[in-house]
RODO-2510 file (C-alpha; in nm, 4 decimals, decimal comma):
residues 110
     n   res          X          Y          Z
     1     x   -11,7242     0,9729    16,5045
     2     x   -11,6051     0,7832    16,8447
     3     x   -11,2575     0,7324    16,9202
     4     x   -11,1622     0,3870    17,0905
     5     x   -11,1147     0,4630    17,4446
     6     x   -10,7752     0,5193    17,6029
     7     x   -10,6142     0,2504    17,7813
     8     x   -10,2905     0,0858    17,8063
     9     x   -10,1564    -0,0871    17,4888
    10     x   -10,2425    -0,4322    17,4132
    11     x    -9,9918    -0,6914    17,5084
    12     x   -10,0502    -0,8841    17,2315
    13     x   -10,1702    -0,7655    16,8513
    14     x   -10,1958    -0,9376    16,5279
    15     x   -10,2640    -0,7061    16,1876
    16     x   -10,4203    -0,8957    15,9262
    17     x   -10,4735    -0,7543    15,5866
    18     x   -10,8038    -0,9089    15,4588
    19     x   -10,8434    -0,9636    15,0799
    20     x   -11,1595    -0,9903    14,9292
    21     x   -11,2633    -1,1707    14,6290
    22     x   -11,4850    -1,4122    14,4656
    23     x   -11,4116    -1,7759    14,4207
    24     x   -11,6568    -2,0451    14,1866
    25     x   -11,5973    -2,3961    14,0620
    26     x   -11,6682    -2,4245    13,6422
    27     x   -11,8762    -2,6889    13,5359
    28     x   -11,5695    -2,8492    13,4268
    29     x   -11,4424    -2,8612    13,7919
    30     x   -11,1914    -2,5707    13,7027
    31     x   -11,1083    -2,3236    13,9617
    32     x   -11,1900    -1,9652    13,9359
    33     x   -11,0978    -1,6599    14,1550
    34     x   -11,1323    -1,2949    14,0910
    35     x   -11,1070    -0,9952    14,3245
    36     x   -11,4342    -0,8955    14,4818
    37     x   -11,3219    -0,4987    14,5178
    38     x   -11,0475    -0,3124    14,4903
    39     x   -10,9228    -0,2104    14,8260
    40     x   -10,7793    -0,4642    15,1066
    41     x   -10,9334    -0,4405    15,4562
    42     x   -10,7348    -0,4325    15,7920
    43     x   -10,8250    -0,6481    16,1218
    44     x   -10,6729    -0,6029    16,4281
    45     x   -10,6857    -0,8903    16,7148
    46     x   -10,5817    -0,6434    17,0371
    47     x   -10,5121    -0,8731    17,3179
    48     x   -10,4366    -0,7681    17,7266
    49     x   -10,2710    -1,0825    17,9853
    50     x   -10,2689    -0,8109    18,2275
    51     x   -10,5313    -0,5585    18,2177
    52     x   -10,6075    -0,3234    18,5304
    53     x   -10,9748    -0,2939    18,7017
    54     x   -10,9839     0,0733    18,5807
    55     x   -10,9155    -0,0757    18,2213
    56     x   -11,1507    -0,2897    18,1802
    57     x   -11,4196    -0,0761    18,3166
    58     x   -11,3274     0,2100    18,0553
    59     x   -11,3191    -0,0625    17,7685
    60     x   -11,6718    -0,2600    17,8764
    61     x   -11,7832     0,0945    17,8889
    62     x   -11,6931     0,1461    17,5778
    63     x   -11,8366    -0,1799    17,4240
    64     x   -12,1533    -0,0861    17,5327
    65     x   -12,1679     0,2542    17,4621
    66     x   -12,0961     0,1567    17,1085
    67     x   -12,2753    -0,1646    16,9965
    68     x   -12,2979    -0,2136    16,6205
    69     x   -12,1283     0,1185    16,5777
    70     x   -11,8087     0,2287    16,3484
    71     x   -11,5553     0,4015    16,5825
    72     x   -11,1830     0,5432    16,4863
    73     x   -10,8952     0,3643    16,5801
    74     x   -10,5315     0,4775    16,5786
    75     x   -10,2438     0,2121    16,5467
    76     x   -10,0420     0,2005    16,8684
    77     x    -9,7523     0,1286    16,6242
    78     x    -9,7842     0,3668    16,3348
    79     x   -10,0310     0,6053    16,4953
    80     x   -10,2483     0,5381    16,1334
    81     x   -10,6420     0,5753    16,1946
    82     x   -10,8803     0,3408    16,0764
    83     x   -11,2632     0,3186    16,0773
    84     x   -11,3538     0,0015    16,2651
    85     x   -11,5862    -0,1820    16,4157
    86     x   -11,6259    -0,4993    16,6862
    87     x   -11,6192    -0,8010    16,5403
    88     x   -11,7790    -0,9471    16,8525
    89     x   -12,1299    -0,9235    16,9644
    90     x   -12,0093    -0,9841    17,3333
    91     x   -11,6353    -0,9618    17,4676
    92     x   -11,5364    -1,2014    17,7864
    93     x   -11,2939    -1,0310    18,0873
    94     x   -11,1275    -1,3440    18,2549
    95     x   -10,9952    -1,2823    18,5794
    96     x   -10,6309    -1,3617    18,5778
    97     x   -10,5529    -1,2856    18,9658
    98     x   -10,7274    -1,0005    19,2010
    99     x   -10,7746    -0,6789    18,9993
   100     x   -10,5825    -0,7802    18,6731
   101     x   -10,8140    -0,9592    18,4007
   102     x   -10,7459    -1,1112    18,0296
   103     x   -10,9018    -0,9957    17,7071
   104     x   -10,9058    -1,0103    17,3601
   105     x   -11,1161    -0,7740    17,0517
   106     x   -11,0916    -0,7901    16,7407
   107     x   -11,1248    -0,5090    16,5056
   108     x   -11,2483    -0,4913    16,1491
   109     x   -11,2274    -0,2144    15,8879
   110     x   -11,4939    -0,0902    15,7292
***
């Protein structure tokens, strides 16, 4: 399997733990939830304000190289893998001034 491509560490991140489960309204307009499985997924929003040229080549690269594909990611944190994948179908570099651009991924387990 792929790793995610080395590059400087995001200068923003957000973990989110994603539950999973099943909601339905009774016929008597009474609420009912129960869990869908039995394991919690993680998503990762991995965000660069400053990212160099040579960054962003490696990580459009990257995107493209791996469209639709699972890939291992290690926490920059915790240095825990996960098997992810890009929640995008297409990721946007804004240009922030010459050489530096802004970008954001997010990151789903599988």
């Amino acid at each position: 399997m792929t790793d995610f491509c080395t590059i400087a560490n995001p200068t923003g991140f957000v973990e989110k733990t994603r539950l999973f489960r099943i909601t339905k309204t009774s016929d008597g307009g009474h609420g009912l939830i129960r869990p869908r499985g039995t394991t919690a997924k993680k998503e990762f929003t991995l965000t660069w304000k400053d990212m160099t040229s040579a960054d962003k080549a490696v990580l459009d690269a990257f995107v493209q190289a791996n469209p639709g594909t699972t890939f291992t990611y290690t926490h920059h944190q915790t240095d825990d893998t996960y098997t992810v994948f890009l929640d995008e179908d297409d990721v946007s570099f804004t240009s922030v001034r010459s050489k530096y651009w802004s970008v954001s991924i997010t990151l789903k387990e599988t």
